[in-house]
C-alpha positions, 0 to 999 in steps of 0.5 A: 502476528495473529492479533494484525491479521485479525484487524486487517482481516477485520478491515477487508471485512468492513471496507472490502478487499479492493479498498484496502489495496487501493489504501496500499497503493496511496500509502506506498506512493506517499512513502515514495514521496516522503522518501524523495521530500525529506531523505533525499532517497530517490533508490528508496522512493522508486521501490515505493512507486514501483510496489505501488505500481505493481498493486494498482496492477492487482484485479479483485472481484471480492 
């Protein structure tokens, strides 16, 4: 567990903490779509979209 957060502590250092949540977001909504694309799992896919939703909500200043 310490070794993922020094390289995601690693990452926010060297992209900033607002890159990174903007990478999450994308992430989440092609898991959405993948889930739609190839499992046929609509209930999944909402709960990707609406994490990503909720971090496109996410205002940082850092």
């Amino acid at each position: 567990m310490k070794d993922n957060m020094d390289i995601l502590e690693a990452l926010i250092d060297k992209l900033t903490l607002s890159a990174i949540l903007e990478m999450l977001e994308r992430i989440c909504h092609k898991k959405a779509e993948n889930l739609r694309n190839h499992w046929q799992d609509e209930i999944s896919a909402k709960l990707w979209d609406k994490a990503a939703r909720q971090i496109e909500q996410i205002n940082v200043d850092v």
